[in-house]
C-alpha positions as CSV (number, residue, x, y, z in Angstrom):
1,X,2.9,5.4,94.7
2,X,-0.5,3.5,96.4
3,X,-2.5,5.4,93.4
4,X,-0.6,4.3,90.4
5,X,-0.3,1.2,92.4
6,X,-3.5,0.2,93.1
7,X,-4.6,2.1,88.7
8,X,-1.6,-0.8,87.5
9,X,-3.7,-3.5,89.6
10,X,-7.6,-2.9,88.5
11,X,-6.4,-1.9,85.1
12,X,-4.4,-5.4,84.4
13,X,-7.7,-7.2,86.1
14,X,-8.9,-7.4,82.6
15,X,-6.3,-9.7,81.7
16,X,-7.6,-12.3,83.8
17,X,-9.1,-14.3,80.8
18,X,-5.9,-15.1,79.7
19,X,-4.3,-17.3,81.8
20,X,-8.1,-18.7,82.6
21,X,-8.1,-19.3,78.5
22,X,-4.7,-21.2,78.8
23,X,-5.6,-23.1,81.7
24,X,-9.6,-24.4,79.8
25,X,-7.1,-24.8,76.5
26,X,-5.0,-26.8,78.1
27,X,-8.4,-29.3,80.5
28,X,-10.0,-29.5,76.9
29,X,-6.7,-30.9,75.3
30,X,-6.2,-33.1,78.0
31,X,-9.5,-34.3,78.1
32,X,-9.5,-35.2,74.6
33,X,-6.9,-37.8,75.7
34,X,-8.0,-38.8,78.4
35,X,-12.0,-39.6,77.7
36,X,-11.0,-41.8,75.1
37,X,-8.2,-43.6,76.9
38,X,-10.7,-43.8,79.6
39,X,-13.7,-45.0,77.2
40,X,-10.8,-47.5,75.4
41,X,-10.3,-48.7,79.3
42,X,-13.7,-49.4,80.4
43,X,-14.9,-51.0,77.0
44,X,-11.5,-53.3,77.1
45,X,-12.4,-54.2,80.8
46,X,-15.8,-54.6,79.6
47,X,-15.6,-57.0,77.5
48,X,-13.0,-59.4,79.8
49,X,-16.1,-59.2,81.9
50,X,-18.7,-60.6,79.4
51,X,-16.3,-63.0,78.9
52,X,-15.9,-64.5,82.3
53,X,-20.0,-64.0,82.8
54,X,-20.9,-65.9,79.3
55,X,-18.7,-69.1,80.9
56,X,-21.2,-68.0,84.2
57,X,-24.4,-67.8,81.8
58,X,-25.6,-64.7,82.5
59,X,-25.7,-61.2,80.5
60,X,-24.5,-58.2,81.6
61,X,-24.6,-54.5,80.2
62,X,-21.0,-52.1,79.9
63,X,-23.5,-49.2,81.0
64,X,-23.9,-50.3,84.7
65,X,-19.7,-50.3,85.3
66,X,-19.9,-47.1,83.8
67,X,-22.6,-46.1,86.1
68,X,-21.0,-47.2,89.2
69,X,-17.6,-45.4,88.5
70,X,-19.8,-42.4,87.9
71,X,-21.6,-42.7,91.0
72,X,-18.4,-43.0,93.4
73,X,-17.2,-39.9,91.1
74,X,-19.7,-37.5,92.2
75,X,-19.5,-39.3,95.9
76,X,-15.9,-37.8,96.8
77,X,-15.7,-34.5,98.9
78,X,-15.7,-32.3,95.9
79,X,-15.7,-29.4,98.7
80,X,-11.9,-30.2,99.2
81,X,-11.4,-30.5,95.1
82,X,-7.5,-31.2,95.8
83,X,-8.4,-34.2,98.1
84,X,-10.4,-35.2,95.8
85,X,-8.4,-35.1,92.4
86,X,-5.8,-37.0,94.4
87,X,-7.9,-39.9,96.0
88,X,-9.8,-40.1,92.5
89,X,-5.9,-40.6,91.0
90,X,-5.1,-43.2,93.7
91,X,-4.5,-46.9,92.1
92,X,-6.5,-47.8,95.0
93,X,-9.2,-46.2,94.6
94,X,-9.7,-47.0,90.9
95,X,-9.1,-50.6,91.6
96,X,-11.5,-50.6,94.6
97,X,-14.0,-48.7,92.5
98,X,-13.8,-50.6,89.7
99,X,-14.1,-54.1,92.0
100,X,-17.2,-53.1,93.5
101,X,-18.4,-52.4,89.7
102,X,-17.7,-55.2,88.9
103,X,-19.0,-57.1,91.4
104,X,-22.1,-55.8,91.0
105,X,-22.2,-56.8,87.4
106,X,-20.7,-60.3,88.1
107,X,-24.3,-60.0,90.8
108,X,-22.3,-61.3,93.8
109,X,-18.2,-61.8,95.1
110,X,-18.1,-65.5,94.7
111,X,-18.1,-64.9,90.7
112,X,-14.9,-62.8,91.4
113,X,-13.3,-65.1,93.3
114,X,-14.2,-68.1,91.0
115,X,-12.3,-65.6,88.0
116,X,-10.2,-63.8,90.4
117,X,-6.6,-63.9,88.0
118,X,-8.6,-63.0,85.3
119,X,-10.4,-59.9,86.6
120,X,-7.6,-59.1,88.2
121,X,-5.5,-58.7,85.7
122,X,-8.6,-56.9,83.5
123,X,-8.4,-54.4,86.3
124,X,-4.4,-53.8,86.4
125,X,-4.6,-53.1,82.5
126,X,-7.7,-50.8,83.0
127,X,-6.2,-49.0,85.7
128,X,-3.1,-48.2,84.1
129,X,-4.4,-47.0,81.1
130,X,-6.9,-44.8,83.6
131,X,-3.9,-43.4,85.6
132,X,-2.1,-42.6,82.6
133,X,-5.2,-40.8,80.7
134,X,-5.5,-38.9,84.1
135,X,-1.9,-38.1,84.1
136,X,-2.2,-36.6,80.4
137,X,-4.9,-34.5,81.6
138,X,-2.7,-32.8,85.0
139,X,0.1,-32.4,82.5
140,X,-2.0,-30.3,79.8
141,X,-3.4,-28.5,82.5
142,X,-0.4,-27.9,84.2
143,X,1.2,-26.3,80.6
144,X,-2.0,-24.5,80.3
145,X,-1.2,-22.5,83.7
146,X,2.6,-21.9,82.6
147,X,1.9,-20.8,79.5
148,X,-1.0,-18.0,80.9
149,X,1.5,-16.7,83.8
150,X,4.6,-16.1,80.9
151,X,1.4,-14.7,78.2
152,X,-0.1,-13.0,81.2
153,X,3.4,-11.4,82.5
154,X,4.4,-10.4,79.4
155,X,0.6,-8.4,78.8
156,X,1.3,-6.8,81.5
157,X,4.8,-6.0,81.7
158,X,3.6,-4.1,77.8
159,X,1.2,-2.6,80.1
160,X,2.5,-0.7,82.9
161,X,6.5,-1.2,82.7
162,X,8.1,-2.6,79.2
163,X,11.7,-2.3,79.0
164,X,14.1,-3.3,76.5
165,X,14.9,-6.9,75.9
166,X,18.5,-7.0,77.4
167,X,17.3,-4.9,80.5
168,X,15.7,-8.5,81.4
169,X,18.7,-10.3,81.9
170,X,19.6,-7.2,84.0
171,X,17.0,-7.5,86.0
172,X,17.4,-11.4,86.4
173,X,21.0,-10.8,87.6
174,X,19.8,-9.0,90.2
175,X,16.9,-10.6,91.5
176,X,18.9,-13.4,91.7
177,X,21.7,-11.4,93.9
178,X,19.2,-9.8,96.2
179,X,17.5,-13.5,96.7
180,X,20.8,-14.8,97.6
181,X,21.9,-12.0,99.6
182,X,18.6,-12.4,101.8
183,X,19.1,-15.9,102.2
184,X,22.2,-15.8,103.3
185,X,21.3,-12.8,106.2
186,X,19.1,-15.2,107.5
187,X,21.3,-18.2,107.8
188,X,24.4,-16.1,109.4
189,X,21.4,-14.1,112.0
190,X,19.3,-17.7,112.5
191,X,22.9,-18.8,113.8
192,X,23.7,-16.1,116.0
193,X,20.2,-15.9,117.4
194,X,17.2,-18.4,117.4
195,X,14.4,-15.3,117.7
196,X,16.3,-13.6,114.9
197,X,13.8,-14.5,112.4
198,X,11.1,-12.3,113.3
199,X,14.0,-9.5,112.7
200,X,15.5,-10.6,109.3
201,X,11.4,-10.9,108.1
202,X,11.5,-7.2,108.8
203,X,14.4,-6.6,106.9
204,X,13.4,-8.5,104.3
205,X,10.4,-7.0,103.9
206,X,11.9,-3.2,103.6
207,X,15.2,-5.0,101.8
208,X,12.7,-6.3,99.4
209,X,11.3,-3.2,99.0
210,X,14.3,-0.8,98.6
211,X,16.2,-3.3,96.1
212,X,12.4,-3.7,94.0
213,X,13.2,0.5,93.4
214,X,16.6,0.3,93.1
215,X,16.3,-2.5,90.6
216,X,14.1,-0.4,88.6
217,X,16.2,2.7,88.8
218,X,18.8,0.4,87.2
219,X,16.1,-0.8,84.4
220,X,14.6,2.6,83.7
221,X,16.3,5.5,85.6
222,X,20.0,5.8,85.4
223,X,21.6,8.5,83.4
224,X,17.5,9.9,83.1
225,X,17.0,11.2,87.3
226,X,19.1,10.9,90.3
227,X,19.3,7.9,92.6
228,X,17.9,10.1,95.7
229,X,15.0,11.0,93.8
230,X,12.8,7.8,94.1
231,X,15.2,5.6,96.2
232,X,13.8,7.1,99.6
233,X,12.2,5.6,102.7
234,X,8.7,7.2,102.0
235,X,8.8,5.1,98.4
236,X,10.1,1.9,100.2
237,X,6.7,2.0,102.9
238,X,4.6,3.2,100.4
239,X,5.6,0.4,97.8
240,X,5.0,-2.2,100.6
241,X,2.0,-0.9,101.9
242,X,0.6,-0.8,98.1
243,X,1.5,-4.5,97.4
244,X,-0.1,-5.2,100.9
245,X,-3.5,-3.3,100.1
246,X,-3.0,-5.4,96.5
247,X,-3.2,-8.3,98.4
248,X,-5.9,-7.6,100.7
249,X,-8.1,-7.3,96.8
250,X,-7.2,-10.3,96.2
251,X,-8.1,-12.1,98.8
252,X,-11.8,-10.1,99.0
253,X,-12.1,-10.5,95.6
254,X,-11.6,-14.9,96.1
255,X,-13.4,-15.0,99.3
256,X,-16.9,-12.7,97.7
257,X,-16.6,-15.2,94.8
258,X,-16.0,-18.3,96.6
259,X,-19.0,-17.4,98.7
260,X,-21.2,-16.1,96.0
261,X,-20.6,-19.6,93.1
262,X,-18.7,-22.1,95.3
263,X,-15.3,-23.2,96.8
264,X,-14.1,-25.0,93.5
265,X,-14.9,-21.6,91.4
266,X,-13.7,-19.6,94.4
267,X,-10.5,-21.8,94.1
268,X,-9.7,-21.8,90.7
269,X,-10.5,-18.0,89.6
270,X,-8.5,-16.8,93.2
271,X,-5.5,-18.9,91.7
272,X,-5.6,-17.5,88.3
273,X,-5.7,-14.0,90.3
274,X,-2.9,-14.9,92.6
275,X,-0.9,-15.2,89.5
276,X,-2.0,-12.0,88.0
277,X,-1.6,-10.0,91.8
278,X,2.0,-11.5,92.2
279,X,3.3,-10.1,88.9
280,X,1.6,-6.6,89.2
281,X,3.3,-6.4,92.7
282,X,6.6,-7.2,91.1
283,X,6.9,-4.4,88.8
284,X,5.1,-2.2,90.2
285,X,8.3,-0.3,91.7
286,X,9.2,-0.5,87.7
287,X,6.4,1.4,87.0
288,X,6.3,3.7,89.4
289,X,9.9,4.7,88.4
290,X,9.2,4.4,84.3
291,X,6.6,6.8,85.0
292,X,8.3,9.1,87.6
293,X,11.2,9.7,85.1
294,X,8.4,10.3,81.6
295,X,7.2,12.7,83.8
296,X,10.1,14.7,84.6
């Protein structure tokens, strides 16, 4: 069990590429939308700018906004990247940001007080058309990630455990019966007794286990081997203590590369992993019975 365990896990690493080439697909879409809205924003709020400074005399250059929302860009904590990404896409932040740009261009705060409606509503438009750009760009990236865990499940599902097409409503009928079954154990104990959830995460560990086998004897072993023959408590432990060494990779693996590049790579590669460790756990108890009963 631990060795075809641990085979289905370092053999399906190679796989990793594809949900990393669904989630750059999907940045590089949504960056195509939103550099130009961006670009279409700045140059709009630009040239409401010139406007106000031609009736101050003065000249002024699109490049030094630009600059300045650059430079409070690469100013955020990029060591928390999801702090970050959230303060960047914060109205206040790009109205603050794009204030102090502009006061620097108008070359002092009495020049945007003078023209304060005017700016201000220069800044609404320019912000909204910023936030929504940004928002294109979470949403293509977000369908790049969905669409590389359903490629990368089904990759590997061809790899180690295929099964027929029905057999996946099968198994969805179940999963969905053992999920509701569990959640209900721990409502009826958590009402009996306050400490009883250290004792239903037990049992839902080995429940998880047991029903993971005999889910897959259902899938790929009835009417081939008998029930007793891989639905035993040697195969439950083992099947748990495989998806736990499993995890323990993973998280080496993130940690080593998160130390060796940075936090943002060690992030993003350890999330595209995560997806690709969860779904070998998952069938792994399909495998491990697909291949018990070819071998027979």
């Amino acid at each position: 069990m631990i060795k075809r365990s641990l085979k289905n896990y370092l053999v399906c690493l190679k796989y990793v590429l594809i949900p990393l080439g669904t989630l750059f697909l999907g940045l590089i879409i949504g960056l195509s939308i939103f550099i130009p809205v961006a670009g279409s924003a700045l140059t709009t709020l630009v040239e409401e700018i010139k406007s106000v400074i031609e009736e101050i005399g003065e000249s002024a250059e699109p490049q030094a906004l630009i600059n300045k929302i650059l430079e409070s860009v690469l100013a955020l904590d990029w060591s928390n990247p999801a702090k970050a990404v959230l303060k960047m896409i914060s109205s206040e932040w790009l109205e603050s940001t794009l204030q102090s740009g502009i006061v620097e261009l108008l070359g002092g705060e009495e020049d945007l007080t003078v023209h304060a409606t005017q700016i201000s509503a220069a800044m609404d438009g320019a912000s909204e058309s910023m936030l929504a750009g940004f928002s294109s760009l979470i949403l293509f990236a977000f369908l790049g990630v969905v669409a590389g865990y359903f490629l990368l499940r089904f990759q590997i599902r061809k790899q180690i455990a295929s099964r027929a097409f029905w057999k996946t409503f099968l198994a969805a009928a179940v999963e969905f019966l053992i999920v509701a079954a569990l959640t209900a154990l721990s409502v009826w104990l958590a009402s009996l007794w306050k400490f009883s959830l250290i004792f239903t995460f037990i049992i839902s560990v080995l429940a998880v286990g047991g029903l993971a086998i005999a889910e897959a004897y259902l899938i790929h072993g009835v009417g081939k081997i008998k029930f007793r023959e891989v639905f035993t408590l040697k195969n439950v432990l083992l099947l748990i203590l495989s998806n736990l060494i499993i995890f323990f990779i993973w998280a080496a693996i993130t940690a080593v590369i998160s130390y060796c590049i940075n936090k943002i790579a060690g992030i993003v590669i350890g999330l595209v992993l995560l997806e690709l460790t969860s779904i070998v756990i998952s069938l792994n108890a399909e495998s491990y019975v697909k291949d018990y009963c070819e071998n027979k």
